[in-house]
C-alpha positions as CSV (number, residue, x, y, z in Angstrom):
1,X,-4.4,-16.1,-5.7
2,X,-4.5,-12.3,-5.8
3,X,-2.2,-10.3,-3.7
4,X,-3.5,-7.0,-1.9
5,X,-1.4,-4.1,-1.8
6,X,-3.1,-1.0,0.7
7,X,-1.9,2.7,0.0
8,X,-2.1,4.8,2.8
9,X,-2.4,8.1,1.6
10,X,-3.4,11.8,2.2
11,X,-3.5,15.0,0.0
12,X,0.4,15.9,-0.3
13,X,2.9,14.9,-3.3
14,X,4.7,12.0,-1.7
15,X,1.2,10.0,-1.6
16,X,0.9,10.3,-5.3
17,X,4.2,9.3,-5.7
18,X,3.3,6.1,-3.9
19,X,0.7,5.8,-6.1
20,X,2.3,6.1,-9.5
21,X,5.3,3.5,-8.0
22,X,2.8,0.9,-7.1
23,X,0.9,1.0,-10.6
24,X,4.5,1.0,-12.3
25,X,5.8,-1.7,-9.9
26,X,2.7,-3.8,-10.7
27,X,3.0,-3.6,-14.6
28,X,1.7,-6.8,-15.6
29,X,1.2,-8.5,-12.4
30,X,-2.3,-9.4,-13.2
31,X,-3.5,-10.5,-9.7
32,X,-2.7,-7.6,-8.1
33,X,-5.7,-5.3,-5.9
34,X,-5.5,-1.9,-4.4
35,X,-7.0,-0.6,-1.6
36,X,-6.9,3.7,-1.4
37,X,-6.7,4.5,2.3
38,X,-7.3,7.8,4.0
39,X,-7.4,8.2,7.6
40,X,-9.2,11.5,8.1
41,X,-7.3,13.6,10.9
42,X,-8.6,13.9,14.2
43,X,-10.9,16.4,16.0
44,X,-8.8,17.1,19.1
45,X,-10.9,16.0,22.2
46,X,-10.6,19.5,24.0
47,X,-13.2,20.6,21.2
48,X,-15.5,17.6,20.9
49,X,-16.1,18.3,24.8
50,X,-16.9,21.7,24.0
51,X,-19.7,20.4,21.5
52,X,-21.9,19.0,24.3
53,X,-21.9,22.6,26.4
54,X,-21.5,24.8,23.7
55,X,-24.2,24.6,20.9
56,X,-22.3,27.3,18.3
57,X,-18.7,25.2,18.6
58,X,-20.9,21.8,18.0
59,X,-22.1,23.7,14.6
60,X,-18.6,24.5,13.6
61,X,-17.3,21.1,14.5
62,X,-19.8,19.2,12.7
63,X,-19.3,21.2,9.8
64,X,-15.4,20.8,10.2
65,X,-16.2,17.3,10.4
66,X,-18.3,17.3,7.0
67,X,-15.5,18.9,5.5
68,X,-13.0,16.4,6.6
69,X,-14.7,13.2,5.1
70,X,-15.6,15.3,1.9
71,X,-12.1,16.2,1.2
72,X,-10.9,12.4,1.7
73,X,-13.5,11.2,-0.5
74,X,-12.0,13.7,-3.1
75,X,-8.3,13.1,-2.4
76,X,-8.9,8.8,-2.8
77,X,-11.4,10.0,-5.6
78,X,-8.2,11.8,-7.4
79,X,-5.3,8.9,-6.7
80,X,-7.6,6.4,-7.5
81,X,-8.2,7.8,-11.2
82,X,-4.3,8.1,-11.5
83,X,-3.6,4.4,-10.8
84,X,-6.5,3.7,-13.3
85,X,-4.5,6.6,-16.1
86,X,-1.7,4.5,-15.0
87,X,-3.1,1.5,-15.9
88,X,-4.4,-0.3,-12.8
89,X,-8.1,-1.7,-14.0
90,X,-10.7,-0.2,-12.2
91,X,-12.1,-3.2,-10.7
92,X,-9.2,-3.9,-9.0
93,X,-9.2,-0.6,-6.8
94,X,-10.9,-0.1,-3.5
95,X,-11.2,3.4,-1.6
96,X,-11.8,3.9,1.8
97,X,-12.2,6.8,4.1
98,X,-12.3,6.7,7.6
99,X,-12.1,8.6,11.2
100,X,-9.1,8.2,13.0
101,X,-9.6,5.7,15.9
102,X,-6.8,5.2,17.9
103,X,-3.9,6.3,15.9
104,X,-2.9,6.5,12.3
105,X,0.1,4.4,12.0
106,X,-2.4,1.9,14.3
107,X,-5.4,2.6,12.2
108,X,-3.1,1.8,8.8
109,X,-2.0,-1.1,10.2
110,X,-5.4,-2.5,11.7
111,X,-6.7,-2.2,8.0
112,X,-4.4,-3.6,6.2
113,X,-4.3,-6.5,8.9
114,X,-8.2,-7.2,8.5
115,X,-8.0,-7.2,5.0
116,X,-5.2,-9.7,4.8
117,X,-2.6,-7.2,3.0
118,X,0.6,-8.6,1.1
119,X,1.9,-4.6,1.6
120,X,1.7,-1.3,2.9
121,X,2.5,1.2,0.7
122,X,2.8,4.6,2.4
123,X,4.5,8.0,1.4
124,X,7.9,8.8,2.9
125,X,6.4,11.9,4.6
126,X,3.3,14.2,4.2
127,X,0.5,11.8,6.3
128,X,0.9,14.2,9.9
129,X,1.5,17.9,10.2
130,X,5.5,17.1,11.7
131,X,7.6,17.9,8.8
132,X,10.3,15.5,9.9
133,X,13.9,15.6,9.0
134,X,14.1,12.3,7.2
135,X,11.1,9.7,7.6
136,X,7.9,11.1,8.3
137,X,6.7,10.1,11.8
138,X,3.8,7.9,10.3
139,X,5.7,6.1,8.3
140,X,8.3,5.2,10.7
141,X,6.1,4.0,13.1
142,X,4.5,1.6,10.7
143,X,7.8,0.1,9.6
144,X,8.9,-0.2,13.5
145,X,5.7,-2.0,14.3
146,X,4.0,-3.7,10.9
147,X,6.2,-6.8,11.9
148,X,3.9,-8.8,9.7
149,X,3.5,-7.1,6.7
150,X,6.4,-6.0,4.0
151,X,5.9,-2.3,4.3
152,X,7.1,0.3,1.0
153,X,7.9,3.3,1.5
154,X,8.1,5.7,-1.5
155,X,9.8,8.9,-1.3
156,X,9.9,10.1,-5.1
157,X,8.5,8.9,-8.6
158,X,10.9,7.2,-11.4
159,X,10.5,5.4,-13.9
160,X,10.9,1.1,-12.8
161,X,15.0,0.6,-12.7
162,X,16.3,-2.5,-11.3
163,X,15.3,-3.5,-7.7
164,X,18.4,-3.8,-5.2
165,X,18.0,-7.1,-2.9
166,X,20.2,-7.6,0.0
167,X,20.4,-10.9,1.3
168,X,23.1,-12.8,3.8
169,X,22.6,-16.3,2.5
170,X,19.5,-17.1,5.2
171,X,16.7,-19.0,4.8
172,X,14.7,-15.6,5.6
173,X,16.6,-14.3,2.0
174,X,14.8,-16.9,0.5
175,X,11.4,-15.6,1.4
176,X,12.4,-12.8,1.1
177,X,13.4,-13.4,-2.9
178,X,9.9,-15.6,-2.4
179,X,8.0,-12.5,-1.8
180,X,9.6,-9.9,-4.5
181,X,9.0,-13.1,-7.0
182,X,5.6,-13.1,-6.4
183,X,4.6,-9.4,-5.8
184,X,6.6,-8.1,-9.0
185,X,8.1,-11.1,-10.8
186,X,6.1,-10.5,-13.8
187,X,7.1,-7.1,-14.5
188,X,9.6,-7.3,-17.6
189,X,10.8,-3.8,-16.8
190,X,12.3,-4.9,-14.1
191,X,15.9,-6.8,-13.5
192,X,16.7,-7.7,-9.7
193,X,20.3,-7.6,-8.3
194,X,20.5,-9.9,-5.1
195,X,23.3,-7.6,-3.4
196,X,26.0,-9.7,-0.4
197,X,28.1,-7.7,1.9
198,X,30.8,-9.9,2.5
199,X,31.2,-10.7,6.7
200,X,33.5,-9.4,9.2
201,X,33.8,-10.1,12.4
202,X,33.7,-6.4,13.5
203,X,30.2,-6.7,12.0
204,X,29.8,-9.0,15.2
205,X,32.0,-7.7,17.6
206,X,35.2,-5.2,17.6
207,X,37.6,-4.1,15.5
208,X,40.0,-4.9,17.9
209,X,38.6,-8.4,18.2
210,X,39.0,-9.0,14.6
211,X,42.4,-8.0,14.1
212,X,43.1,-10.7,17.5
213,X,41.6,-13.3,15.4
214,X,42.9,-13.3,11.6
215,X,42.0,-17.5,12.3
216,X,38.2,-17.1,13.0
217,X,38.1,-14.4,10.2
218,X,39.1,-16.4,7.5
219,X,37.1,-18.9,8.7
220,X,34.0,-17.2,8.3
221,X,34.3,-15.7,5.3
222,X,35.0,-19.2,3.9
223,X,32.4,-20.9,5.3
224,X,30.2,-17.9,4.1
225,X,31.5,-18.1,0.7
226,X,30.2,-21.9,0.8
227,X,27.1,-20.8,2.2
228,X,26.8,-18.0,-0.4
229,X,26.8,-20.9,-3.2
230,X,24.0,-22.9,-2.1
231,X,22.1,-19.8,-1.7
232,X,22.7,-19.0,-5.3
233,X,21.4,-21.8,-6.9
234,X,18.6,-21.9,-4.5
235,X,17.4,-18.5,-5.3
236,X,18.4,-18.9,-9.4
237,X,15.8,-21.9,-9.2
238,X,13.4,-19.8,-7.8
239,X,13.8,-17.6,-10.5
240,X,13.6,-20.0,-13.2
241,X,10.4,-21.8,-11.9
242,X,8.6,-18.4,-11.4
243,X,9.5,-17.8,-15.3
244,X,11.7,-14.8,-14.6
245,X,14.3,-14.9,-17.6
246,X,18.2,-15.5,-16.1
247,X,19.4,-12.0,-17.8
248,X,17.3,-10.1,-15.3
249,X,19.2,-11.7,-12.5
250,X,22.3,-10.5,-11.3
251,X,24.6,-11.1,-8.2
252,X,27.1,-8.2,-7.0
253,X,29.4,-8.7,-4.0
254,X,31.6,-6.0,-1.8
255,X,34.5,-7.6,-0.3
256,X,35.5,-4.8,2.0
257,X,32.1,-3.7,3.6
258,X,33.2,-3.1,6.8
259,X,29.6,-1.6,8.1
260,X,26.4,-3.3,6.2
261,X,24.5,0.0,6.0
262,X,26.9,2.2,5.0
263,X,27.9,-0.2,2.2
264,X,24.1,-1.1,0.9
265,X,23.8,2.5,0.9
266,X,26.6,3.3,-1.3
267,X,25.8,0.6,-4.1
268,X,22.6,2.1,-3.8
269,X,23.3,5.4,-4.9
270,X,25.7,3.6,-6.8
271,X,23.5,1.8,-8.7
272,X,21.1,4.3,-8.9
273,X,18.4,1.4,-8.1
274,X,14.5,2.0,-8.6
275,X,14.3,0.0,-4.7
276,X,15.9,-1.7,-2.4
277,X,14.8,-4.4,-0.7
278,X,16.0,-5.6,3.0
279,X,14.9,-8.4,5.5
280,X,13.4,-7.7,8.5
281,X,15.3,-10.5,9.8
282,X,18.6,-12.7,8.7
283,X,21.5,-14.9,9.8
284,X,20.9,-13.5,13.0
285,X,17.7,-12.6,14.7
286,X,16.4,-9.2,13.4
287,X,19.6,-9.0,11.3
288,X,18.5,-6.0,9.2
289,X,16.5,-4.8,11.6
290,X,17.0,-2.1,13.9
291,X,19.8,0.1,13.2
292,X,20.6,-1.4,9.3
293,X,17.4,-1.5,8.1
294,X,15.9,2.3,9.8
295,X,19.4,3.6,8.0
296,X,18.3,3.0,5.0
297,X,14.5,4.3,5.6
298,X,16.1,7.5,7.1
299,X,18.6,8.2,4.3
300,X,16.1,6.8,1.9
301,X,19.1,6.1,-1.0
302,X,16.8,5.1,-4.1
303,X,12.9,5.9,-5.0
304,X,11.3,3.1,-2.5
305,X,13.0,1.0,0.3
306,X,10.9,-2.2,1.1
307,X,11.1,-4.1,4.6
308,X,9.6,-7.7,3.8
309,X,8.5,-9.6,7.1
């Protein structure tokens, strides 16, 4: 069954960067399509009124317009010939260029709901005017609210490395490892590290808390070790069945993670991974959501972050 991955992009550096990851990423994954969408930026409405009084400005607007959907045609013209020089067949590309209608983080996500999209692939920055400090403002509004799709964000271009996967032993880790199985498990560059920060109960409640309760502590980091187990030879099954060779699976550990962001952001850079890969929900509900998962966005710590649904 093929698996659709939509590219939101725009004429700025990070979108071809998005667009050289996906064809690496996708490196003999041969049911992979590609959809190349633009969004073309918005006439504000102060000057489409002005059109219907004001027959010079309607000349000017119309043209502006014209020139608009002429350079999105040439911009998904351009990244579409680089996924095809990057070996994406032609056939399996799509372009599309279309007027903003309510929003482009909406718009994006619209599409790529309609077409029944596996992913959205969007630059870290370089879709809206705001130069943001971190995240671009498009693309952190379609990770906070694509809550059904895996959303990628690229932020620079390397070379595949191996892809960071942090689970916490939850049946949404499994579908999670489900989902990076089936969107990349064929790519033999690539070796996939399923990464386990180790729980505390501060990571629930206080310091203070867990220094009253040395008891409950131990408890649940031995009852987590238990559950860590099963999880293991859950996911190396998963990994077998899907053909994936056993020496590009590794498992790495931190014992002394005393704040989950903080830690899957230093084996990170670390690691020097190609992407990392988070939950959008875990143990608990929404886990890695929120303030874990928008850390890692923000401070962007390898090539592409993934948030899988």
């Amino acid at each position: 069954m093929a698996k659709k991955i939509l590219i939101a992009v725009g004429d700025c550096k990070y979108s071809r960067y998005a667009v050289k990851y996906v064809a690496a990423m996708g490196k003999g994954v041969n049911d992979l399509t590609y959809t190349l969408l633009n969004v073309q930026s918005v006439i504000p409405s102060i000057l489409m009124q002005e059109t219907k009084v004001n027959s010079e400005c309607k000349a000017d607007i119309e043209a502006l317009i014209r020139e608009g959907a002429e350079t999105s045609r040439h911009v998904i013209g351009q990244l579409a010939e680089c996924l095809v020089e990057n070996g994406v067949p032609r056939n399996h590309i799509e372009t599309l260029s279309e007027p903003m209608q309510v929003g482009m983080a909406k718009d994006i996500i619209n599409q790529a709901e309609r077409k029944g999209c596996n992913a959205i692939v969007i630059g870290s920055k370089g879709l809206t005017p705001t130069k943001d400090i971190f995240v671009g403002t498009t693309a952190t509004k379609i990770v906070e609210h694509a809550l059904k799709i895996p959303v990628w964000v690229v932020d620079e271009y390397a070379e595949p490395r191996d892809v960071l996967i942090a689970v916490d032993g939850s049946k949404n880790s499994l579908r999670v490892l489900d989902y990076v199985i089936a969107m990349i498990g064929e790519n033999r560059d690539l070796s996939f590290v399923l990464f386990h920060v180790v729980p505390y109960l501060s990571h629930y409640y206080s310091v203070d808390f867990e220094r009253k309760n040395l008891s409950l502590q131990k408890l649940i980091q031995e009852r987590d070790y238990q559950r860590m187990e099963a999880f293991y030879s859950n996911a190396f099954q998963k990994f077998k069945k899907a053909g994936i060779e056993m020496n590009r699976v590794h498992t790495k550990m931190d014992k002394h993670g005393y704040d989950i962001s903080t830690t899957i952001l230093g084996e990170a850079r670390r690691g020097q991974y190609g992407t990392v890969v988070v939950g959008r929900r875990g143990e608990r509900e929404a886990f890695f959501t929120g303030r874990i998962a928008m850390r890692l966005f923000q401070k962007m710590p390898s090539p592409a972050v993934w948030m899988v649904a």
